[in-house]
TIFINU-355851 format. One record per residue (C-alpha): residue number from 1; residue in three letters; x, z, y. Coordinates in Angstrom, 3 decimals, padded with zeros to 6 digits, always signed. Each point is the difference from the previous one (the first is absolute). Layout:
N
   k   r     east       up    north
 NUM ALA        X        Z        Y
...
This chain:
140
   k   r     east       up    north
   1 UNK -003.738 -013.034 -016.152
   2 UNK +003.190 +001.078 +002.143
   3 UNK +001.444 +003.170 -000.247
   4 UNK -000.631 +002.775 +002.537
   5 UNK +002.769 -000.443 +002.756
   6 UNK +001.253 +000.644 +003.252
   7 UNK +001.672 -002.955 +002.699
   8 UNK +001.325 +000.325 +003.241
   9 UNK -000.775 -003.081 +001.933
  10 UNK +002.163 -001.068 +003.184
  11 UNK -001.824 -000.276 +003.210
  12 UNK +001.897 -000.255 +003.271
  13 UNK +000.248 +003.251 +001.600
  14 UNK -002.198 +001.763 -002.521
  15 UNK -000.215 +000.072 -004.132
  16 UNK -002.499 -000.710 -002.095
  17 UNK -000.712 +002.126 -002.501
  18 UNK -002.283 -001.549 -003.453
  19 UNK -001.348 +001.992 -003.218
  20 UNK -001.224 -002.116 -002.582
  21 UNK -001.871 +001.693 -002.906
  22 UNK -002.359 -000.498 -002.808
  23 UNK -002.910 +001.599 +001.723
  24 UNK -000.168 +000.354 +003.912
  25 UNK +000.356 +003.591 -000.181
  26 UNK +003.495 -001.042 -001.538
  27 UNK +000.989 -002.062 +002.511
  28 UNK -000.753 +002.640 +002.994
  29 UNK +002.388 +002.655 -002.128
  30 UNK +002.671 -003.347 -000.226
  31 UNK -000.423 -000.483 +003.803
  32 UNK +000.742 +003.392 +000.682
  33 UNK +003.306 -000.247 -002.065
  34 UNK +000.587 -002.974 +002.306
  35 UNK +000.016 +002.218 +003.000
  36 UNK +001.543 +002.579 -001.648
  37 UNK +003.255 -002.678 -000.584
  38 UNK -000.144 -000.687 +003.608
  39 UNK +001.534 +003.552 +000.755
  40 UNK +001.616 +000.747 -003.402
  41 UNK +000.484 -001.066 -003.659
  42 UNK -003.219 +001.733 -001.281
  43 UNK +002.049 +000.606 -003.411
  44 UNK +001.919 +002.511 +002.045
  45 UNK -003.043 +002.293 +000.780
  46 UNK -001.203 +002.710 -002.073
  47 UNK -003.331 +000.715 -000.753
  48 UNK -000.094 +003.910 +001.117
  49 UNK -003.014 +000.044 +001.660
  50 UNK -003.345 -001.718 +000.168
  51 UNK -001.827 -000.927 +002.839
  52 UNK -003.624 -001.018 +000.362
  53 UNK -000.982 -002.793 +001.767
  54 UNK -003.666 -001.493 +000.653
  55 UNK -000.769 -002.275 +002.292
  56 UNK -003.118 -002.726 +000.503
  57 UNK -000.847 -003.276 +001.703
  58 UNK -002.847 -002.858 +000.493
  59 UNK +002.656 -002.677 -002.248
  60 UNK +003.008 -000.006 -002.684
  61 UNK +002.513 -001.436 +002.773
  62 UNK -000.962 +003.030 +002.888
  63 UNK -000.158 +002.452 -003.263
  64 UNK +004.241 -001.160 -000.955
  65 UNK +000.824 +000.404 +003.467
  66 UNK -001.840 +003.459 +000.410
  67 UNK +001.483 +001.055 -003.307
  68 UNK +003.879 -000.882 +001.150
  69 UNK -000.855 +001.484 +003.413
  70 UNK -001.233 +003.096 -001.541
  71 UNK +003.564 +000.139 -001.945
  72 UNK +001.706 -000.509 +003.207
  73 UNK -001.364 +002.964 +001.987
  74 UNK +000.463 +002.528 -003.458
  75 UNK +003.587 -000.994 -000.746
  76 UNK +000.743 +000.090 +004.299
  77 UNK -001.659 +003.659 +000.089
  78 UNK +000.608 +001.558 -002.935
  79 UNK +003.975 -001.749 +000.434
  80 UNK -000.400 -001.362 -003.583
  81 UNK +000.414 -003.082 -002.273
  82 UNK -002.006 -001.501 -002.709
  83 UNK +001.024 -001.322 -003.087
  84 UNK -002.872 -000.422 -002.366
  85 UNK -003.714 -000.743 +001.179
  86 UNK -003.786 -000.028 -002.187
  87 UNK -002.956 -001.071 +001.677
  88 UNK -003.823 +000.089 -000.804
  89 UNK -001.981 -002.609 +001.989
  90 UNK -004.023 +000.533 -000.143
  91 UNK -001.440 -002.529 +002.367
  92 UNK +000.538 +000.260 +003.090
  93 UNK +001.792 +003.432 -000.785
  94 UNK +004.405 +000.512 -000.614
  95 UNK +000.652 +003.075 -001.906
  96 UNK +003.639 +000.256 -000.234
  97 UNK +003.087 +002.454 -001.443
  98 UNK +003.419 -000.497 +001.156
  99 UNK +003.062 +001.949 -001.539
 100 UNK +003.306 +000.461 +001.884
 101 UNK +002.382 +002.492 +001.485
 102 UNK +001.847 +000.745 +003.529
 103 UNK +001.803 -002.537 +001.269
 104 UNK +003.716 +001.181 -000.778
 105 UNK +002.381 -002.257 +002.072
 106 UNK +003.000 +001.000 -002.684
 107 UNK -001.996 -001.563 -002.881
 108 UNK -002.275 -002.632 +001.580
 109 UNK +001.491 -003.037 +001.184
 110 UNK -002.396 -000.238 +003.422
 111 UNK -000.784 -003.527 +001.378
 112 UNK -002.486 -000.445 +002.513
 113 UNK -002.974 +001.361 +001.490
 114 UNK -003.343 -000.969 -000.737
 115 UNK -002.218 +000.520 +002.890
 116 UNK -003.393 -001.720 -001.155
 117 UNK -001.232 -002.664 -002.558
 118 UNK -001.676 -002.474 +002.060
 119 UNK -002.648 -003.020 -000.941
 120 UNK +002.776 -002.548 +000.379
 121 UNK -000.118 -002.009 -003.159
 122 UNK -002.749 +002.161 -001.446
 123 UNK -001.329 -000.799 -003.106
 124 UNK -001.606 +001.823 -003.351
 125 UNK -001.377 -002.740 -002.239
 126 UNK -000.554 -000.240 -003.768
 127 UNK +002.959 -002.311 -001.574
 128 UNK -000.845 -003.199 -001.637
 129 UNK +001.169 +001.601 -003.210
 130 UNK -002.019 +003.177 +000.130
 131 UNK +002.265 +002.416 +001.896
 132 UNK -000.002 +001.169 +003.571
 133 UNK +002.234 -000.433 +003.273
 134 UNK +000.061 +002.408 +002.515
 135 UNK +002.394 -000.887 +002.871
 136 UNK +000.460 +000.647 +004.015
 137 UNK +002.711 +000.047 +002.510
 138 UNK +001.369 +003.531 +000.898
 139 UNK +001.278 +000.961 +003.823
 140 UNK +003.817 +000.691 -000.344
């Protein structure tokens, strides 16, 4: 079985951002690394502060793109970044902690934007060998 991980995929305008994990819980906290990269290196941001996250939908694909949406609007508000994710998924249910800091332009080398995941590309499926993908196109 593959290691947890983290991709950025090209895609035109837009990235693709892809968690891969041993469980599908895993691969929702590897996606949200993924987005994460997109505006940073998530190395580079401390875990000071933990924010809750929850967040439901009908299916695994609209329950990834609610869960990077969610992160979207709390770093944008709260003027944050995160660097290090755990989710709990029961059903139909996303239960989710994400530790960061403020965004500090002098220490965090700022790329783009992320305005929205989107279903472009969508997919969360179980991996031939065992492990989960989670994976979407984010908005830049």
């Amino acid at each position: 079985m593959a290691a947890c991980r983290w991709e950025l995929l090209p895609h035109g305008a837009d990235i693709g951002v892809r968690g891969v994990g041993r469980t599908k819980a895993e691969a929702f906290e590897q996606a949200a690394v993924a987005l994460t990269a997109v505006i940073t290196e998530p190395a580079s941001v401390s875990p000071h502060e933990c924010v809750e996250i929850s967040c439901a939908a009908d299916d695994d694909e609209l329950l990834l793109v609610n869960w990077l949406n969610a992160l979207v609007y709390e770093m944008a508000t709260r003027k944050m970044l995160f660097g290090r994710y755990e989710v709990r998924i029961e059903g139909s249910q996303l239960f989710g902690k994400a530790w960061g800091e403020a965004i500090d332009e002098n220490r965090h080398e700022l790329g783009v934007e992320v305005k929205g995941a989107t279903c472009t590309e969508l997919k969360v499926a179980r991996d031939p060998d065992g492990g989960w993908t989670a994976q979407c196109v984010v908005d830049v």
